[in-house]
Structure formats: structure tokens, C-alpha cells
mmCIF file of the N, C-alpha and C atoms, coordinates in Angstrom:
data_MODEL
# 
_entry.id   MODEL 
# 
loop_
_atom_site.group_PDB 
_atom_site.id 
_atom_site.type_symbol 
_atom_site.label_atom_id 
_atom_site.label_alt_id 
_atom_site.label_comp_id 
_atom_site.label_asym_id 
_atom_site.label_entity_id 
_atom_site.label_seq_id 
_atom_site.pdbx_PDB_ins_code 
_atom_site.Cartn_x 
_atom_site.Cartn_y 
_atom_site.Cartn_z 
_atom_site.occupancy 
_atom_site.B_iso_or_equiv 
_atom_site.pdbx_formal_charge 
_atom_site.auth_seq_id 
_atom_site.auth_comp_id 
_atom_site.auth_asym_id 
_atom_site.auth_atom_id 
_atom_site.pdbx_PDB_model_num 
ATOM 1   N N  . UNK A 1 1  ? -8.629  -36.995 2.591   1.00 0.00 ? 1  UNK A N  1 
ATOM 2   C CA . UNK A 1 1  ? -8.465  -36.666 1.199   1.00 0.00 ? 1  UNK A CA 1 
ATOM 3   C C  . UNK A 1 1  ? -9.283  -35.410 0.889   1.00 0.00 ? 1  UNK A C  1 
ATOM 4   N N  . UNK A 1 2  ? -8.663  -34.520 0.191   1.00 0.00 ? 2  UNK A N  1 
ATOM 5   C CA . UNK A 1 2  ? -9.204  -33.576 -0.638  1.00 0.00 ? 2  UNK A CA 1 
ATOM 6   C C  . UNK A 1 2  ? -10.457 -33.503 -1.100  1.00 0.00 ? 2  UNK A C  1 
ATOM 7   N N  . UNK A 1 3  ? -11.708 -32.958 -1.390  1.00 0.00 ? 3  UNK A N  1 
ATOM 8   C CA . UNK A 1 3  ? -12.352 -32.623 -1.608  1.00 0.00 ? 3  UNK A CA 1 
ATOM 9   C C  . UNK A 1 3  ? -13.200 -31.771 -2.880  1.00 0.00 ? 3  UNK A C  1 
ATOM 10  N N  . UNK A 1 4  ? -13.166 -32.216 -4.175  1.00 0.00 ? 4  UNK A N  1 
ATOM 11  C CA . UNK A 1 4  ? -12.779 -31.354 -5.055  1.00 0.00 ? 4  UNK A CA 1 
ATOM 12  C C  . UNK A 1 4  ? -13.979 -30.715 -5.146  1.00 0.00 ? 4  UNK A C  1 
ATOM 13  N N  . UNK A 1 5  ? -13.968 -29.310 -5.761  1.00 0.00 ? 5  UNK A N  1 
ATOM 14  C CA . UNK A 1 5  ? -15.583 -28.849 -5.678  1.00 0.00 ? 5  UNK A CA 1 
ATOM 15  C C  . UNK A 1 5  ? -15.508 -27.310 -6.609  1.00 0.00 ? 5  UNK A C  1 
ATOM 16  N N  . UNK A 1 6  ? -16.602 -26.434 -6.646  1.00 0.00 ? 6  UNK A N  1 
ATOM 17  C CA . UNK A 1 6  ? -16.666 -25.562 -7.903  1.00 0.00 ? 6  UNK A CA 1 
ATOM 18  C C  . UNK A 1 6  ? -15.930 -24.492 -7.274  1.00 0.00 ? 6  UNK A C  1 
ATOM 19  N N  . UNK A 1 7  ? -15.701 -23.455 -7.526  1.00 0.00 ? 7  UNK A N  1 
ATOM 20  C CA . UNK A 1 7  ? -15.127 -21.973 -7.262  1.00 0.00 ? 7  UNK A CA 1 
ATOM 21  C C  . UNK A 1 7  ? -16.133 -21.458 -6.337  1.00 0.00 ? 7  UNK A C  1 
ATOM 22  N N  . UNK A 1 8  ? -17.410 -21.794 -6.921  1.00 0.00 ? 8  UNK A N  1 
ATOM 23  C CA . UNK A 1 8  ? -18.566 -20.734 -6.372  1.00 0.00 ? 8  UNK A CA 1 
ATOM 24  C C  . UNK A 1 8  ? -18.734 -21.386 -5.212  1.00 0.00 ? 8  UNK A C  1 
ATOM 25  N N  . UNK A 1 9  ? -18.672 -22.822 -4.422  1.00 0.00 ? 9  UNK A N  1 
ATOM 26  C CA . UNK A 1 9  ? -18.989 -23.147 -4.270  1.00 0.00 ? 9  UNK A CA 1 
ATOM 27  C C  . UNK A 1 9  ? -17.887 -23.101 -2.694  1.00 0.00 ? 9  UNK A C  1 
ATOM 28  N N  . UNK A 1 10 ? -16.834 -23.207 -3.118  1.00 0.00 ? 10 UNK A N  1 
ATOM 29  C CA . UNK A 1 10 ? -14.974 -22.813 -2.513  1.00 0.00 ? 10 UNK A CA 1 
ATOM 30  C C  . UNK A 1 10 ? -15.235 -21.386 -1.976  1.00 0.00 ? 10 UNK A C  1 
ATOM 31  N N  . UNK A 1 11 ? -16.159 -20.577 -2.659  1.00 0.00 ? 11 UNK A N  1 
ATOM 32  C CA . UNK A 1 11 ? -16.071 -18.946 -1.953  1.00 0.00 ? 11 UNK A CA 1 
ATOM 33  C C  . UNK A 1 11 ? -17.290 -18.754 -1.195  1.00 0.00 ? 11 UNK A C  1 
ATOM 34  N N  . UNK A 1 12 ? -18.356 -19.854 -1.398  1.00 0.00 ? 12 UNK A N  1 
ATOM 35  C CA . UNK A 1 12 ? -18.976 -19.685 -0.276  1.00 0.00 ? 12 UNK A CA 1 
ATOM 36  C C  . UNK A 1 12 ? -18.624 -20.368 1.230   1.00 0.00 ? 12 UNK A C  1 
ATOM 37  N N  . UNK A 1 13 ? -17.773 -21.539 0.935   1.00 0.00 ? 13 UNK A N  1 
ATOM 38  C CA . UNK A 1 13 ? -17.273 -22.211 2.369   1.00 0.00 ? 13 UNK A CA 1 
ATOM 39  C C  . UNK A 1 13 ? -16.197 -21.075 2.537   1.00 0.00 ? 13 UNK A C  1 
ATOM 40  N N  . UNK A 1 14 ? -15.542 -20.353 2.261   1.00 0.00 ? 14 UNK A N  1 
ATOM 41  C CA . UNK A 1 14 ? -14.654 -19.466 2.416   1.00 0.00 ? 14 UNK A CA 1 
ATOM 42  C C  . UNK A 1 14 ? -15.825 -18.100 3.756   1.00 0.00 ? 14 UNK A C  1 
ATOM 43  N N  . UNK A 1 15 ? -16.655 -17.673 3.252   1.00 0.00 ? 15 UNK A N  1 
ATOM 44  C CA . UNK A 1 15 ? -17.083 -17.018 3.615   1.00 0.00 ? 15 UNK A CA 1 
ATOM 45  C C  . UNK A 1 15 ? -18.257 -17.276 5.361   1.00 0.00 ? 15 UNK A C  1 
ATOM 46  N N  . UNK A 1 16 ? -18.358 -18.568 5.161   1.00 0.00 ? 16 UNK A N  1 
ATOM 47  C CA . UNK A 1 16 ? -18.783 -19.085 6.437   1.00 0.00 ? 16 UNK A CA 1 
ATOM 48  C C  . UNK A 1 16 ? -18.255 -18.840 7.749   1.00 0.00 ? 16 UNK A C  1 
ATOM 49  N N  . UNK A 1 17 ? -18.872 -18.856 8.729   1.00 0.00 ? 17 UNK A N  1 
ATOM 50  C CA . UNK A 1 17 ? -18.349 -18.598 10.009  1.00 0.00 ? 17 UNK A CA 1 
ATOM 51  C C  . UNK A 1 17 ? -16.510 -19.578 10.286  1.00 0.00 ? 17 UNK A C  1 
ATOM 52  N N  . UNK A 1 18 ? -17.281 -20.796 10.406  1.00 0.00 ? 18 UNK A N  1 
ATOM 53  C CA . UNK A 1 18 ? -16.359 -21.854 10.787  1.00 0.00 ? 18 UNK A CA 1 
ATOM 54  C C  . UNK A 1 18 ? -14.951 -21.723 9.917   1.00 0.00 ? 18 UNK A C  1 
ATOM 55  N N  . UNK A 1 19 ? -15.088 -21.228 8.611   1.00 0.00 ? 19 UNK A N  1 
ATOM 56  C CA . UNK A 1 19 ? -13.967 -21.370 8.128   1.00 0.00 ? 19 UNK A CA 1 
ATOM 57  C C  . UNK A 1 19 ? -13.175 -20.200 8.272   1.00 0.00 ? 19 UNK A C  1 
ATOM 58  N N  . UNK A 1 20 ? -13.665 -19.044 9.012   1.00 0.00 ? 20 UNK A N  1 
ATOM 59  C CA . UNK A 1 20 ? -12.788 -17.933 9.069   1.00 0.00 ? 20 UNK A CA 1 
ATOM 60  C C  . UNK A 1 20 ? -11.408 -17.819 9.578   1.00 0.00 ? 20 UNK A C  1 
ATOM 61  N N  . UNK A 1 21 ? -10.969 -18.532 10.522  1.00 0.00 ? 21 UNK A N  1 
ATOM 62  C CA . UNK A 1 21 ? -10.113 -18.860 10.978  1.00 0.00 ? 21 UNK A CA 1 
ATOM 63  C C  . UNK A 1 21 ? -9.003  -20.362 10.054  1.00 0.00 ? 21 UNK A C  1 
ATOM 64  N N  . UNK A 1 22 ? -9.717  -20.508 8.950   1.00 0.00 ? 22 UNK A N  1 
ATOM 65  C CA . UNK A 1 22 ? -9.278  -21.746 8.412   1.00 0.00 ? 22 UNK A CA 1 
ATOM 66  C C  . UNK A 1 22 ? -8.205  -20.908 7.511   1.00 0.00 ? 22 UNK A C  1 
ATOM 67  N N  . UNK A 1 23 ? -7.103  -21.980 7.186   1.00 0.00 ? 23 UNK A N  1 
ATOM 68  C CA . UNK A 1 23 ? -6.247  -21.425 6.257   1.00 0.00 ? 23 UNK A CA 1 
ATOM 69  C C  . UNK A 1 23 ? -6.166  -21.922 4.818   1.00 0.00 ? 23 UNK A C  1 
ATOM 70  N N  . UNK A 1 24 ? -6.077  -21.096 3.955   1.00 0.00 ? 24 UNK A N  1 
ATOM 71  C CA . UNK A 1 24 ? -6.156  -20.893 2.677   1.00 0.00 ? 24 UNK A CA 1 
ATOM 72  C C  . UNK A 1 24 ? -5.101  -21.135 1.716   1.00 0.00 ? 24 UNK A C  1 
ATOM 73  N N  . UNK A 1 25 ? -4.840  -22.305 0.954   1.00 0.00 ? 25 UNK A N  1 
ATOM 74  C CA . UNK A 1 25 ? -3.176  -22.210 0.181   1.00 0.00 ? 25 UNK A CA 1 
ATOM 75  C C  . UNK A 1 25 ? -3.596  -22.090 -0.769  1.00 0.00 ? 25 UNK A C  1 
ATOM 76  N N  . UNK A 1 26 ? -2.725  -21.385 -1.605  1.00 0.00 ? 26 UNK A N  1 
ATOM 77  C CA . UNK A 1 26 ? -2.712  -20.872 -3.237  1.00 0.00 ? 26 UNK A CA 1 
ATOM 78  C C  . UNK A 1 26 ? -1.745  -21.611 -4.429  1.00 0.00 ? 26 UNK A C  1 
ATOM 79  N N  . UNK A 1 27 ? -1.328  -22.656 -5.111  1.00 0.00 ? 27 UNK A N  1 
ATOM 80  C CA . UNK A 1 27 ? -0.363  -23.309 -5.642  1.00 0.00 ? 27 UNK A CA 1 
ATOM 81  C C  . UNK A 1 27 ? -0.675  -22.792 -7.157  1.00 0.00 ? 27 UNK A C  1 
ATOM 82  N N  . UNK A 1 28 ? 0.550   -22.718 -7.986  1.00 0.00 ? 28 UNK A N  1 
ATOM 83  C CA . UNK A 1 28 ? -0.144  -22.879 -9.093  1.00 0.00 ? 28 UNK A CA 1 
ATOM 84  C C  . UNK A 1 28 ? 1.095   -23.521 -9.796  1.00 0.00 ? 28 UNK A C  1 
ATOM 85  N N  . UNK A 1 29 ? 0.654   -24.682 -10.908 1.00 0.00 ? 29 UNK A N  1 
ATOM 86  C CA . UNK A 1 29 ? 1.496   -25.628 -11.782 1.00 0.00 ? 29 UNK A CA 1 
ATOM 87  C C  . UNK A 1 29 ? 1.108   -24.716 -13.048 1.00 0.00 ? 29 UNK A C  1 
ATOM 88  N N  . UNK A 1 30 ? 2.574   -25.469 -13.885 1.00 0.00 ? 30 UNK A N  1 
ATOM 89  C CA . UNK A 1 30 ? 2.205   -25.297 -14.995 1.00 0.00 ? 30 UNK A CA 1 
ATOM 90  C C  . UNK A 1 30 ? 1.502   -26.549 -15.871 1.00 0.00 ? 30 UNK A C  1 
ATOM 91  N N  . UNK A 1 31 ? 1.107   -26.406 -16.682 1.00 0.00 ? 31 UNK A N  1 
ATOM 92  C CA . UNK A 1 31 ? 0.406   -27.915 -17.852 1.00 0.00 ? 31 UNK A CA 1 
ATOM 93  C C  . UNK A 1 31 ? 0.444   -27.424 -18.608 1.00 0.00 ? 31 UNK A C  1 
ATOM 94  N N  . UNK A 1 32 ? 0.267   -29.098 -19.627 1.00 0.00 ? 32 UNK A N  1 
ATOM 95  C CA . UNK A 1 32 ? 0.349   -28.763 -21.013 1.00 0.00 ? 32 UNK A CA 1 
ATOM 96  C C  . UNK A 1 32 ? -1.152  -29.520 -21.811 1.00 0.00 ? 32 UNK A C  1 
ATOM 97  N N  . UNK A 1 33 ? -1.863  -28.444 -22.423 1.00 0.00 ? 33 UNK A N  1 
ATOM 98  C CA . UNK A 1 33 ? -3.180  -29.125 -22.769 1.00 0.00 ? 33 UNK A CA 1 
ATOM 99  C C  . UNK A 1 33 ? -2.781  -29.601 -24.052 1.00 0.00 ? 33 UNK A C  1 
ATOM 100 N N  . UNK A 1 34 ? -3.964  -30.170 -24.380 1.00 0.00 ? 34 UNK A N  1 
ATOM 101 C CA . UNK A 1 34 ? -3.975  -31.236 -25.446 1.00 0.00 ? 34 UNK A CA 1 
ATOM 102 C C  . UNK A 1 34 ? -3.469  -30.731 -26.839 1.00 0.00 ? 34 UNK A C  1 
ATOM 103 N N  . UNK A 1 35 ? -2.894  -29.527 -26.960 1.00 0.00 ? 35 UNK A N  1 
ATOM 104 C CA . UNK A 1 35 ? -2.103  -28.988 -28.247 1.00 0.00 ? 35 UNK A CA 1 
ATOM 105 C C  . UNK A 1 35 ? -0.932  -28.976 -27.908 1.00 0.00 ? 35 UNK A C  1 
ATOM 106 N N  . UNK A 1 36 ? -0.588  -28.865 -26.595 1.00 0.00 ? 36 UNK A N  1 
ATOM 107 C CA . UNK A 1 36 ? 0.866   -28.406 -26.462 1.00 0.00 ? 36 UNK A CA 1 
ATOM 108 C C  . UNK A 1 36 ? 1.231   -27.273 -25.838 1.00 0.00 ? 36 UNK A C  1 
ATOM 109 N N  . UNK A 1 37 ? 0.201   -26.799 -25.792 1.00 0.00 ? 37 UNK A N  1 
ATOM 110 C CA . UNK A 1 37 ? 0.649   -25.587 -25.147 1.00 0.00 ? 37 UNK A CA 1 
ATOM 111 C C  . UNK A 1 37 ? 0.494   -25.085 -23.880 1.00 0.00 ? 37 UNK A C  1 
ATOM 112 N N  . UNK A 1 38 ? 1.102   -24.598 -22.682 1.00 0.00 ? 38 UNK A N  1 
ATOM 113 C CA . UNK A 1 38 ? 1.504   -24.415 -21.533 1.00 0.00 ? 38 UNK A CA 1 
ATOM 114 C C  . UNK A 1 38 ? 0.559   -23.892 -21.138 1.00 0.00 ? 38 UNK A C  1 
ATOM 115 N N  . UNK A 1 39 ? 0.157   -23.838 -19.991 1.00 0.00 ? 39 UNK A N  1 
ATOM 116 C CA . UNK A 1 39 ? -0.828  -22.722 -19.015 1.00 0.00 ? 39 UNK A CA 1 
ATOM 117 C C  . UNK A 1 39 ? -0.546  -23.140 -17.837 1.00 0.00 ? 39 UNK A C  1 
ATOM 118 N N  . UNK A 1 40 ? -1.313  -21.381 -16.736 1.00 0.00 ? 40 UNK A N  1 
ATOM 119 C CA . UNK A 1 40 ? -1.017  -21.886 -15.619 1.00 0.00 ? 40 UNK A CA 1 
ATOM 120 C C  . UNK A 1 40 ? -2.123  -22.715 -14.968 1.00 0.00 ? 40 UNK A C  1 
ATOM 121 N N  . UNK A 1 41 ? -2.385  -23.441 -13.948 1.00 0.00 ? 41 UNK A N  1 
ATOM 122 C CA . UNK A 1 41 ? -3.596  -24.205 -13.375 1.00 0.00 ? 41 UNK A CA 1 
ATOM 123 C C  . UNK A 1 41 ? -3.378  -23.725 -11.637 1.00 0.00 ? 41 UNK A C  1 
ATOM 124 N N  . UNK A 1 42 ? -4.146  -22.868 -11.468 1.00 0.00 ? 42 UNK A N  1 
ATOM 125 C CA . UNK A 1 42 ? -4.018  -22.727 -9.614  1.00 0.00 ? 42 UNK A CA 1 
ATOM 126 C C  . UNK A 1 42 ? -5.094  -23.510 -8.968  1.00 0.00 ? 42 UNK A C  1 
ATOM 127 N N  . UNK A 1 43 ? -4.717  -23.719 -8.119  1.00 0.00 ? 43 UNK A N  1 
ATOM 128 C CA . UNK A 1 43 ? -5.443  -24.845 -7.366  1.00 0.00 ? 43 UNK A CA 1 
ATOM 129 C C  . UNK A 1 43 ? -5.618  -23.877 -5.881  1.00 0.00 ? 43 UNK A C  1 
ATOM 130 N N  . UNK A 1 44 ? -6.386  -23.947 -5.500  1.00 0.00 ? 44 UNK A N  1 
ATOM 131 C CA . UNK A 1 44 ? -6.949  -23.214 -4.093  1.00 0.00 ? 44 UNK A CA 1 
ATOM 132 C C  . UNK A 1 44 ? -7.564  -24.101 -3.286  1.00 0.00 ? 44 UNK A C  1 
ATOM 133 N N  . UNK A 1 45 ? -6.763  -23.985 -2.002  1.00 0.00 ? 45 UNK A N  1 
ATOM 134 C CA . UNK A 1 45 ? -7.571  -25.539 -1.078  1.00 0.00 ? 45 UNK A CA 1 
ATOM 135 C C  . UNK A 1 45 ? -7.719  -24.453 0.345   1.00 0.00 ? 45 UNK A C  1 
ATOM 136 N N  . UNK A 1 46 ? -8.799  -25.101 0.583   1.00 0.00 ? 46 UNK A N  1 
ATOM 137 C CA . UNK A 1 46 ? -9.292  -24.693 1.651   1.00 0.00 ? 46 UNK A CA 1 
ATOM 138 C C  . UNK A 1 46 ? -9.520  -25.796 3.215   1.00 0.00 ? 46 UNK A C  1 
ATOM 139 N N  . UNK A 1 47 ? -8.783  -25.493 4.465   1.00 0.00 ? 47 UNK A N  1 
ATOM 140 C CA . UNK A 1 47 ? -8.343  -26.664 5.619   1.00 0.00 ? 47 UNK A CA 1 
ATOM 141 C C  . UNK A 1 47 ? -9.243  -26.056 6.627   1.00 0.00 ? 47 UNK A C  1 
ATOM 142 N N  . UNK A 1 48 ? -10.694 -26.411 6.931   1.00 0.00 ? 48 UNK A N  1 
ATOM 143 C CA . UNK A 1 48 ? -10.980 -26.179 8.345   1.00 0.00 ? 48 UNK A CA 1 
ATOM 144 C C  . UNK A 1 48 ? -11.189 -27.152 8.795   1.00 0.00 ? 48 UNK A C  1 
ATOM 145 N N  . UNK A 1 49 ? -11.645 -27.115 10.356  1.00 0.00 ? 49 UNK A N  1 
ATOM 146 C CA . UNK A 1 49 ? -11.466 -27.991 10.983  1.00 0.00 ? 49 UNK A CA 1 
ATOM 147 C C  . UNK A 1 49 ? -11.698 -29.454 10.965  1.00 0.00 ? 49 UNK A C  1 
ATOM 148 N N  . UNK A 1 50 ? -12.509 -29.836 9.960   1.00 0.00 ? 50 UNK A N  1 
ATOM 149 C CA . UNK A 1 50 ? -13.015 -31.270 9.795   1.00 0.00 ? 50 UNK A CA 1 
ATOM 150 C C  . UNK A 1 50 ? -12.740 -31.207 8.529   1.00 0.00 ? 50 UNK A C  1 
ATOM 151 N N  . UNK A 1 51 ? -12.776 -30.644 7.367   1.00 0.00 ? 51 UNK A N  1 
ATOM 152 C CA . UNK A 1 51 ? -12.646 -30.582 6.125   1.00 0.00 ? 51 UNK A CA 1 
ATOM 153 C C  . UNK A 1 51 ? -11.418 -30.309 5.278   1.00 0.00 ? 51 UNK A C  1 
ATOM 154 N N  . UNK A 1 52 ? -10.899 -31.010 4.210   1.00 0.00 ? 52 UNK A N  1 
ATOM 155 C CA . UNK A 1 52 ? -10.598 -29.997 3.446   1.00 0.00 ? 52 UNK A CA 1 
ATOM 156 C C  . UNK A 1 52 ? -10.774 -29.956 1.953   1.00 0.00 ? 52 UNK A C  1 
ATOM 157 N N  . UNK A 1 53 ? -10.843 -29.044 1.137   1.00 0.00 ? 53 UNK A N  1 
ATOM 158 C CA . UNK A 1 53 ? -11.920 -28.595 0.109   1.00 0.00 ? 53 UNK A CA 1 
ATOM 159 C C  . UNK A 1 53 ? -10.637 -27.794 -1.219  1.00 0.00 ? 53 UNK A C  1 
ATOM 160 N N  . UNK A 1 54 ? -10.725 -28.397 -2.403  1.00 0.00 ? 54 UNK A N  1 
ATOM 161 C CA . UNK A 1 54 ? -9.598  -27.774 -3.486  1.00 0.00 ? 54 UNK A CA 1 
ATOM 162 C C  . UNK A 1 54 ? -10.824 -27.485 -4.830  1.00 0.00 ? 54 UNK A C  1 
ATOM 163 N N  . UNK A 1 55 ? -10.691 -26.269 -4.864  1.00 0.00 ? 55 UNK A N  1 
ATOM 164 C CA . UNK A 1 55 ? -10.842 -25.608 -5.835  1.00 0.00 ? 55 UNK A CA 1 
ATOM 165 C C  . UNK A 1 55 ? -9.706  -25.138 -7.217  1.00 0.00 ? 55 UNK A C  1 
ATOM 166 N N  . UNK A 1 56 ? -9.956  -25.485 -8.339  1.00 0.00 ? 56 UNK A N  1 
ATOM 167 C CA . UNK A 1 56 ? -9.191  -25.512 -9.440  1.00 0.00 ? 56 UNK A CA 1 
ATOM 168 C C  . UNK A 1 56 ? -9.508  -24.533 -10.666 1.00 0.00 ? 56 UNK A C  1 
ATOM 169 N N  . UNK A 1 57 ? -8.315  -24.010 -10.790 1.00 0.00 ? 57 UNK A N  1 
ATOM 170 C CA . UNK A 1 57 ? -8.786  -22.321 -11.538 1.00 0.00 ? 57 UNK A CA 1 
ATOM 171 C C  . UNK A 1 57 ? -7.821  -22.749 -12.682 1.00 0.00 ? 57 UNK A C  1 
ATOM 172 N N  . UNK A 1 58 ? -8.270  -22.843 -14.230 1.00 0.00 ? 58 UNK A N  1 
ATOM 173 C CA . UNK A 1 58 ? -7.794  -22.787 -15.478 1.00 0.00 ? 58 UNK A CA 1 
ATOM 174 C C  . UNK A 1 58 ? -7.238  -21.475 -15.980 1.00 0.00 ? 58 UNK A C  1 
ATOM 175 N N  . UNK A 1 59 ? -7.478  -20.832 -15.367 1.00 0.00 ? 59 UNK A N  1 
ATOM 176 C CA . UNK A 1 59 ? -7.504  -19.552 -16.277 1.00 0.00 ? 59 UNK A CA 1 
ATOM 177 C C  . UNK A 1 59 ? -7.011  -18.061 -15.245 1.00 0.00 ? 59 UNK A C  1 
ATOM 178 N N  . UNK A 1 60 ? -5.782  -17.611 -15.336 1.00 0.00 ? 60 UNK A N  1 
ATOM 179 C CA . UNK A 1 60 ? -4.990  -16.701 -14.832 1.00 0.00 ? 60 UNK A CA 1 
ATOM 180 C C  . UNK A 1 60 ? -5.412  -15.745 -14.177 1.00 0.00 ? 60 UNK A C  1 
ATOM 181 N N  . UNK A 1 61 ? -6.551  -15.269 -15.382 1.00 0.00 ? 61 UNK A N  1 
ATOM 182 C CA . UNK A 1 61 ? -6.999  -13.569 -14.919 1.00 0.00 ? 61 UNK A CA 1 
ATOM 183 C C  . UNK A 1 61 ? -8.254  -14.180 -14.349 1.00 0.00 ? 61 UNK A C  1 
ATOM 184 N N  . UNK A 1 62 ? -9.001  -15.424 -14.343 1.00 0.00 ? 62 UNK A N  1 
ATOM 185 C CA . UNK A 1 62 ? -9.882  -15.627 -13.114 1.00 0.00 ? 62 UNK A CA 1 
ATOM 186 C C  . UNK A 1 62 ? -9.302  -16.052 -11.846 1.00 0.00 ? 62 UNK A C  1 
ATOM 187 N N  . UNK A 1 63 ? -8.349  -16.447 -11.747 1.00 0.00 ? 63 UNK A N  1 
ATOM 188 C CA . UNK A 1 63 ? -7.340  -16.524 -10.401 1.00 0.00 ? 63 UNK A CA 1 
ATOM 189 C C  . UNK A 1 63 ? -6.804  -15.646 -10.065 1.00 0.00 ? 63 UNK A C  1 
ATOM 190 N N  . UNK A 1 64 ? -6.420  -14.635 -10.043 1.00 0.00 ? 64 UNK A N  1 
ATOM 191 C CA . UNK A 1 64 ? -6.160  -13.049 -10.383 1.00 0.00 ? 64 UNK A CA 1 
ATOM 192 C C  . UNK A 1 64 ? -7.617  -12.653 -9.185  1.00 0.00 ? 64 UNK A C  1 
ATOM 193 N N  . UNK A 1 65 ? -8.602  -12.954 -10.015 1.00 0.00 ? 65 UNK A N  1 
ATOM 194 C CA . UNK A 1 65 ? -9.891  -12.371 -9.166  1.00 0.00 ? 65 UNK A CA 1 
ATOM 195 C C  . UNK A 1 65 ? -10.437 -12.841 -8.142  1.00 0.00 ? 65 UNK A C  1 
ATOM 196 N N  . UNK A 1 66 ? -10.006 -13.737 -7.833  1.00 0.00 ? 66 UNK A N  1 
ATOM 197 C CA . UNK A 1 66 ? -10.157 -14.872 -6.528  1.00 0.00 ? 66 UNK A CA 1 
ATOM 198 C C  . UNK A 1 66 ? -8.930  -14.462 -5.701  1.00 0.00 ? 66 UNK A C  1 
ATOM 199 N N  . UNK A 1 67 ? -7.973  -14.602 -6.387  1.00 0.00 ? 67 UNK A N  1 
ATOM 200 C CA . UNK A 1 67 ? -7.014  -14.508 -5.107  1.00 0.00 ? 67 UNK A CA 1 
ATOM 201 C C  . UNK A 1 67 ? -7.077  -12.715 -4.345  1.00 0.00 ? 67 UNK A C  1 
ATOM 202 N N  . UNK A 1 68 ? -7.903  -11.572 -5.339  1.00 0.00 ? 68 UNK A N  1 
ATOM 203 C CA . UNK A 1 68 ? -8.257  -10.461 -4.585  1.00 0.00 ? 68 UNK A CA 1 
ATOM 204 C C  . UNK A 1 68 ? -9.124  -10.135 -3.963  1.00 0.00 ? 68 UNK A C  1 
ATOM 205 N N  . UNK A 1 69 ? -10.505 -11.191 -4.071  1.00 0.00 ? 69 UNK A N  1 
ATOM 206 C CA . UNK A 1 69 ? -11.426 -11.541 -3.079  1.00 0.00 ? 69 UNK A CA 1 
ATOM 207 C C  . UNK A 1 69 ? -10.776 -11.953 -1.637  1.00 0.00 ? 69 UNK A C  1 
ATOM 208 N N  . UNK A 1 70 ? -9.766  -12.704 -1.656  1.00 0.00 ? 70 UNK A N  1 
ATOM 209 C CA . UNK A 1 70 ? -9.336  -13.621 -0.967  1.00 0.00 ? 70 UNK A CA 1 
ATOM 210 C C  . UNK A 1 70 ? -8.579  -13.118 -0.074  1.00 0.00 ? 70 UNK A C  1 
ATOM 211 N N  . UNK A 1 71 ? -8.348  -11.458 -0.463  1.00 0.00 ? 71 UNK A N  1 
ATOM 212 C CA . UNK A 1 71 ? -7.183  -10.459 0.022   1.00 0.00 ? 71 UNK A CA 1 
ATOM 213 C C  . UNK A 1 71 ? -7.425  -10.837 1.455   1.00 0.00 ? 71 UNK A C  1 
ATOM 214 N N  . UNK A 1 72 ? -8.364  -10.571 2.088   1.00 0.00 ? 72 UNK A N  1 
ATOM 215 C CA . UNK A 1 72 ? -8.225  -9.988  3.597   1.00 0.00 ? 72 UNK A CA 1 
ATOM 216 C C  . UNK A 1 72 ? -8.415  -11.537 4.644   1.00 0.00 ? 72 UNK A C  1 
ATOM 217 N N  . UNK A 1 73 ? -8.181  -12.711 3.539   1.00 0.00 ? 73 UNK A N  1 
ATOM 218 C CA . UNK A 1 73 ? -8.183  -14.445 4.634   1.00 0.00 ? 73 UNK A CA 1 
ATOM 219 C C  . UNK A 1 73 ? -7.085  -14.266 4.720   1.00 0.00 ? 73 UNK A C  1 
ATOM 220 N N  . UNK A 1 74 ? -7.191  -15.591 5.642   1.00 0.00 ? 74 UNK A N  1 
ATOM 221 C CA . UNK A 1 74 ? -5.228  -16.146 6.201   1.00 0.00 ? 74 UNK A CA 1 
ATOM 222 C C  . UNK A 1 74 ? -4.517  -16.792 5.045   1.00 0.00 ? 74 UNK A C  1 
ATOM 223 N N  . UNK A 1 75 ? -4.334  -16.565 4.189   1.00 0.00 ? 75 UNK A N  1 
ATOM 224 C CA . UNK A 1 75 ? -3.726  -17.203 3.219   1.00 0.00 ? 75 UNK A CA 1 
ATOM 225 C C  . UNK A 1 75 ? -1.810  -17.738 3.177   1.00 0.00 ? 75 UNK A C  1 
ATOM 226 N N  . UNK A 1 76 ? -1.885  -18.820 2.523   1.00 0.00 ? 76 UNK A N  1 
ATOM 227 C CA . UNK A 1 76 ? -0.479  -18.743 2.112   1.00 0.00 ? 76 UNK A CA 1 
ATOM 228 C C  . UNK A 1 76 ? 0.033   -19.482 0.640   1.00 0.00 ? 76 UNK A C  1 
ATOM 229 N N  . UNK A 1 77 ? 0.830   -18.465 0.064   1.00 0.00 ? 77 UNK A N  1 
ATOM 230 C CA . UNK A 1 77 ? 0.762   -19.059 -1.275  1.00 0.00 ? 77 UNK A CA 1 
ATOM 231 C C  . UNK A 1 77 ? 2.336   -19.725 -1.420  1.00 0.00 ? 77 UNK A C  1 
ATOM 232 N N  . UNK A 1 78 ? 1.864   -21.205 -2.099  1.00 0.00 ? 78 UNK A N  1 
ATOM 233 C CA . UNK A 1 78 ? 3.324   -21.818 -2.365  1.00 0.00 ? 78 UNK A CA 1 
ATOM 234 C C  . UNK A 1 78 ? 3.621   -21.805 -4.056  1.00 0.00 ? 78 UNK A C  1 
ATOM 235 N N  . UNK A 1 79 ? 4.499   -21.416 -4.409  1.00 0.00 ? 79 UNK A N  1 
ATOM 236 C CA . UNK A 1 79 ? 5.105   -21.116 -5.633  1.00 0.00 ? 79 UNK A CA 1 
ATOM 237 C C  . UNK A 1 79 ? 5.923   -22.536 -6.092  1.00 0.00 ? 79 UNK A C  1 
# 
């Protein structure tokens, strides 16, 4: 099972030796918060070898900035 944990916390296991070779998925849903109104929610999980670790991003243009940190991992994003 998944692992849920902070952003800051997702970009430092990102940056570790062991996980360099680990792969990176990008999803993002839509929801509806407690007014009604739509947003996107990306979820970022991270699979190395013994672990795996999901990070959860509310907010577009901070997922935006993660996923360009994120430029040069193995990533794959499912739509």
C-alpha cells in the first residue's frame, strides 16, 4: 500500500540515490470541493525498490512546479 506523505518530503526521496532509477507517475483527477466547484488534484507517486510513496498536489500552478523540477526523472504521466 501507498504511502501518503508531504511534497517536501516526496522531493527529497525523489532526490536520493536509491530512488534515481525509480519511476515517477503523474495522475491528475478532477473534484469537487465542498462548494461545488471543480479543481484539479495531482497526485505524484513515487515506486522504488521496497517502497512506494504518493504525494498530493491541490493546486495547479504548484503542480506545474513540481512536475518542472521533476523534468530530468523517469517519469510517466497518466491522463
Amino acid at each position: 500500500m501507498a504511502q501518503k506523505i508531504e511534497l517536501k518530503e516526496f522531493l527529497e526521496l525523489v532526490k536520493k540515490e536509491h530512488a534515481a532509477k525509480a519511476l515517477i507517475t503523474i495522475k491528475t483527477n478532477k473534484k469537487i470541493n465542498a462548494r461545488g466547484k471543480t479543481f484539479k488534484q495531482t497526485k505524484f507517486k513515487l515506486r522504488s525498490s521496497k517502497h512506494k510513496y504518493t504525494a498530493i498536489v491541490d493546486s495547479a500552478n504548484r503542480a506545474k512546479q513540481v512536475k518542472d523540477i521533476l523534468a530530468d526523472k523517469n517519469i510517466k504521466e497518466i491522463k
